[in-house]
C-alpha positions as CSV (number, residue, x, y, z in Angstrom):
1,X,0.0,0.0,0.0
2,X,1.7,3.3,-1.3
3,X,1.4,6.7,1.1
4,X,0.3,8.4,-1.5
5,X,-3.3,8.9,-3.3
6,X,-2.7,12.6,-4.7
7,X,0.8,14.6,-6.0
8,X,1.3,17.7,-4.1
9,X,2.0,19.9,-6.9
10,X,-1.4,18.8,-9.0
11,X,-3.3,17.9,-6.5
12,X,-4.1,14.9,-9.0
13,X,-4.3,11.1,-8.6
14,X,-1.2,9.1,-8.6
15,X,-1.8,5.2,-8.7
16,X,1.5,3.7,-7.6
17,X,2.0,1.9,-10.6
18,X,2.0,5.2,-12.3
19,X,5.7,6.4,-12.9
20,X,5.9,10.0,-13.1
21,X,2.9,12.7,-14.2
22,X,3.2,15.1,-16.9
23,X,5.6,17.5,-16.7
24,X,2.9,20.2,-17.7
25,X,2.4,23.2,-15.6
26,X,6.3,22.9,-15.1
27,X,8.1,25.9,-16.4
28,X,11.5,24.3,-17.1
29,X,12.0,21.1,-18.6
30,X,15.8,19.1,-18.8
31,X,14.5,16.2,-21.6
32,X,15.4,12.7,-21.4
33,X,18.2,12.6,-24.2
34,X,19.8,15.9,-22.4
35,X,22.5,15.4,-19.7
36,X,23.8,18.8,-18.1
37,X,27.3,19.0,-16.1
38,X,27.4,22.3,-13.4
39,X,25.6,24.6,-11.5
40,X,21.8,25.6,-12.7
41,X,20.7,28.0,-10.5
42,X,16.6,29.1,-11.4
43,X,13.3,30.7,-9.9
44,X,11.2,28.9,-12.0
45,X,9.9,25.0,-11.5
46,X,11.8,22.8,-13.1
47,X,11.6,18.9,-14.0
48,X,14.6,16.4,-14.3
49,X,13.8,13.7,-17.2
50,X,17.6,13.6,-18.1
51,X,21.0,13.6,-16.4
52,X,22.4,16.3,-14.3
53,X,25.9,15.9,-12.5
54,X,25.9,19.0,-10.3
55,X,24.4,21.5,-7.4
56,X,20.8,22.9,-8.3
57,X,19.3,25.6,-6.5
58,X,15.6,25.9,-7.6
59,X,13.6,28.5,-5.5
60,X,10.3,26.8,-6.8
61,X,9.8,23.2,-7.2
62,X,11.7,20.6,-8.5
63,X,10.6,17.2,-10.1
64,X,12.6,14.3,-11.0
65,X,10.7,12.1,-13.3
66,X,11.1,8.3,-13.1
67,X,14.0,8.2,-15.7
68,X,15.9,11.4,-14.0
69,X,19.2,11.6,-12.6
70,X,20.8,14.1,-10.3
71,X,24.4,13.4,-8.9
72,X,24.8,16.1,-6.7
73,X,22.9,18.4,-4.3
74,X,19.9,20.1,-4.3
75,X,18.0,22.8,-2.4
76,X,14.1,23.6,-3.3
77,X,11.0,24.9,-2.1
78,X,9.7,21.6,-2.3
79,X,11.2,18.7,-4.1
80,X,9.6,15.5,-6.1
81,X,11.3,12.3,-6.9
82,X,10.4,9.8,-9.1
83,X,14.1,8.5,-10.1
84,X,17.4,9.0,-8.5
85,X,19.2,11.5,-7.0
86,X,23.0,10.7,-5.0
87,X,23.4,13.9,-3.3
88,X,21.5,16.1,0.0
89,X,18.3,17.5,-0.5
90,X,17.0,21.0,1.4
91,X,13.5,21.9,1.2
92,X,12.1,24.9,2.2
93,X,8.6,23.2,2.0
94,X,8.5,19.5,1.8
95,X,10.4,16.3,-0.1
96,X,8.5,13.4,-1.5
97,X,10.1,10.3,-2.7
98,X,7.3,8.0,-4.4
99,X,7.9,4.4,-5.3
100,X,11.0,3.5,-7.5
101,X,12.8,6.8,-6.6
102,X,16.1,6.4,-4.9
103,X,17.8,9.3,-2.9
104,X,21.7,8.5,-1.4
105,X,22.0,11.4,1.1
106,X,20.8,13.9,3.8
107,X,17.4,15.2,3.2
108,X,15.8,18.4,5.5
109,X,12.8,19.8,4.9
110,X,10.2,20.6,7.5
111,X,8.2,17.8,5.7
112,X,9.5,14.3,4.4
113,X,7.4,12.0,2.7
114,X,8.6,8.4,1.8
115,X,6.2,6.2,-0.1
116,X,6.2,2.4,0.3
117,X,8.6,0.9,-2.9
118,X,11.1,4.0,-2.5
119,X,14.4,3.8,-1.5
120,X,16.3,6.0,1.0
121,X,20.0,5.7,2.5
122,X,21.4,8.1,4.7
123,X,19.9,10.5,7.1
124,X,16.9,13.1,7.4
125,X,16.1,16.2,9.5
126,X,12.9,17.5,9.8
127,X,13.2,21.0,10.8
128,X,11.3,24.6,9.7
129,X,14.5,26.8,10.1
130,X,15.0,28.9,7.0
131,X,19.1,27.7,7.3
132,X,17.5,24.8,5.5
133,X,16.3,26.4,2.2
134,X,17.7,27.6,-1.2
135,X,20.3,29.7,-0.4
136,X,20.2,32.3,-3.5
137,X,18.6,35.4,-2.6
């Protein structure tokens, strides 16, 4: 039985057989035949359906579909994971990792969500202290 019945950015059903929804309504899209080494830096919401090996620091949401890849860290307002990320996550809001994601690092965000079938190694800190979020202006 999955933790989750709706995804907090639509608001719309999720089945847990259901890999990733649309990226519509996301500003920002990194395709799945795109792989992107450095920094991305952005106020806009962004989805990961491709590779990125470096820091992001999204000031609106971030999604990682089912086939996205993110070696490095990442700070968000909230953050939504469907494939893999190796790296710590900071969330001003909350992180959810749905079944089949994978995250390898420390995760703090005054909300953490783990769904049944998603995998999580290392630690987690739930705490509402602003230290916590992006940390671009």
């Amino acid at each position: 039985m999955a933790l989750f019945t709706k995804d907090s950015e639509t608001g719309q059903p999720v089945s847990s057989n259901e890999k990733t929804p649309p990226a519509s309504g996301m500003r920002a899209v990194i395709g799945s035949g795109v792989r992107i080494i450095g920094r991305i830096e952005g106020t806009d919401d962004i989805a990961i359906e491709g590779a990125v090996e470096g820091e992001l620091d999204i000031q609106s949401s971030l999604r990682v579909a089912a086939g996205g890849r993110i070696k490095g860290d990442v700070a968000a307002r909230s953050i939504v994971v469907y494939g893999h990320i190796e790296g710590d996550l900071r969330a001003k809001e909350m992180i959810e990792l749905h079944p089949g994601s994978s995250v390898d690092g420390t995760m703090t965000s005054p909300r953490i969500a783990v769904a049944d079938g998603a995998e999580f190694n290392g630690s987690m800190t739930m705490s509402t202290t602003s230290k916590n979020g992006p940390q671009t202006s």
